[in-house]
N, C-alpha and C positions, 0 to 999 in steps of 0.2 A: 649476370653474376654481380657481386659486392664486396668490395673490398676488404680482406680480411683484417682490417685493422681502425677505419673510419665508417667504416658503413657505405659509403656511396657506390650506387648503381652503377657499372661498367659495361663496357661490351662484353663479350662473352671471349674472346680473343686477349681483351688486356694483357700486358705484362707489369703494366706499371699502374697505380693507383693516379689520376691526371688530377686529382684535387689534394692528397697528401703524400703522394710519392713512392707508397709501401711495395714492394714486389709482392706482384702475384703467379710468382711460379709454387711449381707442383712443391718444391722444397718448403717455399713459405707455407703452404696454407697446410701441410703436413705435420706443420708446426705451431699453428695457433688455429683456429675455430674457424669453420666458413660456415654459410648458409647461401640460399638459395631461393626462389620461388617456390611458395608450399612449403620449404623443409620446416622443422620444428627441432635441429639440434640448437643446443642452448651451449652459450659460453658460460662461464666463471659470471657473475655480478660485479659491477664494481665496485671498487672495495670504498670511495667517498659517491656522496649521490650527484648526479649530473643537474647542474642547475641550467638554466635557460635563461639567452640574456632577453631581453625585453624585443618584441616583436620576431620570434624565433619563428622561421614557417619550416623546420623539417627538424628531428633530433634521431636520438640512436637508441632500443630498449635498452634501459641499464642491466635488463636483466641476459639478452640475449646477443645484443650491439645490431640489431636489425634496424634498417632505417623507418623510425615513424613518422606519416604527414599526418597531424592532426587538421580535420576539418573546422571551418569557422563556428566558432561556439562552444566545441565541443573542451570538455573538462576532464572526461573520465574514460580512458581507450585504453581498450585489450589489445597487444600488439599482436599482429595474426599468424608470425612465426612461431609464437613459442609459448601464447597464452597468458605473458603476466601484464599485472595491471600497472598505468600508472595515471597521474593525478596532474593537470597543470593548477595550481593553487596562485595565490596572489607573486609569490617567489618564482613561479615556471613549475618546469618540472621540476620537483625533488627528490620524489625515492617511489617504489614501488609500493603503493598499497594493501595492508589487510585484505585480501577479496576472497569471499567463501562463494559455496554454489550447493546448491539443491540439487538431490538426483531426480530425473526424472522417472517417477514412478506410470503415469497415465500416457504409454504411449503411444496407443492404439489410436487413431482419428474416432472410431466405431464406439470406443469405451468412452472417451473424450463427449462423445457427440449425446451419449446414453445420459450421463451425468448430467448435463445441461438441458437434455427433455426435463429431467426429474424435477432442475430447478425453474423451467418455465412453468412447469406444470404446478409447481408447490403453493399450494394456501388457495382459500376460497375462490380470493377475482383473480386468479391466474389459471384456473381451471381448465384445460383443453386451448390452452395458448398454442401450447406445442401442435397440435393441427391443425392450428388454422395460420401458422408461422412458414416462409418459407426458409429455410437456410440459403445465404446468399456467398459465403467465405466463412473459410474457418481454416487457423493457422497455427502453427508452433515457432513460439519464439523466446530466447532467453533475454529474460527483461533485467537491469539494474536497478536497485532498493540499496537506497540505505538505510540501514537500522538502526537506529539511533536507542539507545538505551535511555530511557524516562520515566523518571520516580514524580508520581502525582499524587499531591496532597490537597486533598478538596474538605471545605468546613460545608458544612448546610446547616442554616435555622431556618425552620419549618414547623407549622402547628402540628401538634397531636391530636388528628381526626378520629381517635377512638371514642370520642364521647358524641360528639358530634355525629359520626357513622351512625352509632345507636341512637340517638336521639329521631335523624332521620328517619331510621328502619320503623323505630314505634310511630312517627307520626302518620308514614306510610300505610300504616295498618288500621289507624284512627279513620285518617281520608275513605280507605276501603270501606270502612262499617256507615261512618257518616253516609256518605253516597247513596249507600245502596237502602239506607232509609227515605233520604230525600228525594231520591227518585223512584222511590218505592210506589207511589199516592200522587199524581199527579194534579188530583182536584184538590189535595188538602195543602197546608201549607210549609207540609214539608219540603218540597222541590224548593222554595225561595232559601228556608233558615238554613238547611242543610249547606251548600255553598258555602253561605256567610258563617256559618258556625266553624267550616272548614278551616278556611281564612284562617280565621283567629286562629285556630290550632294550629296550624302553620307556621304563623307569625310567630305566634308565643315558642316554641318549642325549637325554632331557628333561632330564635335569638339567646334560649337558655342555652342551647349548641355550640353558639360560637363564643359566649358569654365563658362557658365551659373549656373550649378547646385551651392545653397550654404549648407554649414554642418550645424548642428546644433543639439544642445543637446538636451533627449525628458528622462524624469524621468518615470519610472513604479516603480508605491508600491504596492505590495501585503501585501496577510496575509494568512496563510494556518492552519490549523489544519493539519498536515501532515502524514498519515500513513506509520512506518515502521513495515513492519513483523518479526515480534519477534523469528521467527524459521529460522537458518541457511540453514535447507533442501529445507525450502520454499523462496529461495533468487531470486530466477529464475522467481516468480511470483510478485516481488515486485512492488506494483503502481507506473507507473511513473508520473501521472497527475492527480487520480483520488483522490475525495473528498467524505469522507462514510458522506451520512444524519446524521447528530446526533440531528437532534432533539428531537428525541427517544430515546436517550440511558437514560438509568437507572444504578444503582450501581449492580455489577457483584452480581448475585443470581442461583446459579446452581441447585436449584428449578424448574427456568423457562425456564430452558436450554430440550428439548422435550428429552425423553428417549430413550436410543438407539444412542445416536445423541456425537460421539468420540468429548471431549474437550482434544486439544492438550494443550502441556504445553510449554515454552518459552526457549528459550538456548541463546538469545542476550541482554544482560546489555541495562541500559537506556544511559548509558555513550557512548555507541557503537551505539545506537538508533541517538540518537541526533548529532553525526558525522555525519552519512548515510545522516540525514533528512537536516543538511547543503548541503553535495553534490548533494544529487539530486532536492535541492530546488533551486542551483544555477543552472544545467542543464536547470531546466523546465524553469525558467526565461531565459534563454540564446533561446529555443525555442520558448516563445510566441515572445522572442524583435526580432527575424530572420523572424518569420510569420508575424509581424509588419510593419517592417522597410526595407528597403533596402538598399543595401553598405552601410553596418555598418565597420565603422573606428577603434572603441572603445566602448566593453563594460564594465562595471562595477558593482559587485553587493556585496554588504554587507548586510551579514545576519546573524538578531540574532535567538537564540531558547530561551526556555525557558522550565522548569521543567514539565514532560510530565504525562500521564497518559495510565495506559495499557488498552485497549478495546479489547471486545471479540468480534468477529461480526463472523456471520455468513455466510460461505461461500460453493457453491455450485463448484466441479469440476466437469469438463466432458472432457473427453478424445474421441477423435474421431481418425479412422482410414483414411488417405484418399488415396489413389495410394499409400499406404507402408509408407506415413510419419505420423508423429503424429500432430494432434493437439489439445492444452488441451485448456479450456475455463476456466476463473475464476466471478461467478457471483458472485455479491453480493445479499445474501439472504434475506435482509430486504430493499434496495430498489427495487431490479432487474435488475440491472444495470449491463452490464460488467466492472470487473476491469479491466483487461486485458487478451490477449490471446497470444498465445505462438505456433509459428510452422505456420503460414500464412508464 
């Protein structure tokens, strides 16, 4: 049992709270909030946020009064009475955070496992991966993201290959007729000029190409909801492109989270979130403006974030064995989607 009034563990016998004094008879706790092992009633919150003095190793959910021991490192812990989150920040704890959640829509292991054929098997050199792959584990687990809200503004100067393009394509066509004269006539002396007349044509008409091509600057804005995972172990899985559905999310209710089903807890600050989610927000724009544009001269991108929120979404791993390498898949369990895969 637990003291209805400080939180600390007791015997099960107690009468008296032996660290702050409270009675724990059937009258007290009749009258203010208990809890238990497993239970999930929730008190009142309290009404200013519980701060923590410096080197704190145990506190109370503000949201529930349950005792929490945060483990070493860790930053960001669902109390497992009652499901709310909270946050130790540079201050300790301070108040319970924003936390949303993803429902789990994929919750079949069999449906799970069919999706992730689909994405082994997807595109030319992936072809028949899927049989010659062993599955070795595969798991459901609710992971933490923070999602950082980031507005990206990228410049690009880059030439304008449309003259240039054409230029090629006729010379292309020159070389064809050229050739097939000079190698028409082996004993005359077309096989030698033909070559050398090539050349030239080449030369001349790359250079009127590039002579031709003009720069010009082309603006991309985005806007991301940007997921970072919130666990240092899991940094090797981090999205680099991908976008969770939120249309669905709901506020974090570890009610709805299915039984059985390991909710990890968080070890990365939102302050260290929101760095990540600038670097890899400029990467990903640095790769759509390269899939874009061509001979890019200059690019430029400025980006803000903005005050995030942690999401729990549900995610499906599968580790596969294939000729001795590994490789793990990361689905996402509410839309089906691959996050990303690791070991192709």
């Amino acid at each position: 049992m637990y003291c209805i009034k400080c939180g600390t563990q007791l015997p099960d016998a107690a009468v008296f709270c032996m660290k702050c004094g409270a009675s724990q008879t059937q009258s007290a706790r009749s009258s203010g909030s208990s809890y238990g092992a497993g239970s999930s009633a929730q008190a009142s919150a309290p009404a200013q946020p519980i701060l923590a003095p410096s080197g704190v190793t145990a506190l109370k959910c503000p949201d529930c009064g349950a005792p929490i021991t945060p483990k070493f490192g860790e930053m960001v812990i669902t109390c497992e009475y009652c499901g709310s989150g909270v946050t130790l920040g540079d201050g300790g704890w301070k108040s319970i955070l924003k936390q949303t959640m993803l429902p789990l829509n994929v919750a079949d292991q069999a449906v799970a496992a069919q999706k992730i054929h689909e994405t082994l098997d997807k595109g030319f050199l992936h072809r028949h991966l899927q049989e010659s792959s062993t599955l070795e584990e595969m798991t459901l687990t609710i992971v933490p993201y923070w999602l950082i809200p980031a507005s990206a503004r990228t410049s690009v100067v880059a030439s304008d290959m449309a003259m240039e393009v054409g230029s090629i394509a006729t010379t292309a066509a020159i070389i064809g007729v050229m050739g097939a004269m000079g190698g028409g006539d082996r004993r005359g002396g077309g096989g030698f000029a033909g070559p050398l007349l090539t050349g030239a044509i080449l030369g001349s008409t790359m250079g009127a190409g590039n002579r031709g091509g003009q720069t010009k600057t082309y603006e991309m804005d985005e806007n991301y909801n940007f997921p970072v995972v919130a666990i240092k172990s899991l940094s090797e899985y981090q999205p680099k492109g991908y976008q969770f559905h939120l249309e669905e999310r709901t506020l974090f209710d570890v009610q709805k989270v299915p039984k059985g089903t390991k909710i990890l807890n968080g070890d990365i600050g939102e302050d260290v979130a929101r760095y990540q989610a600038k670097t890899l927000v400029d990467q990903l724009q640095s790769d759509k403006a390269h899939a874009k544009y061509h001979m890019i001269q200059k690019l430029q991108t400025d980006i803000d974030v903005a005050e995030g929120e942690l999401l729990h979404a549900p995610v499906w791993f599968a580790r596969y064995d294939h000729k001795g390498g590994k490789i793990v898949l990361v689905l996402d369990g509410n839309s089906g989607e691959p996050i990303n895969t690791m070991g192709f």
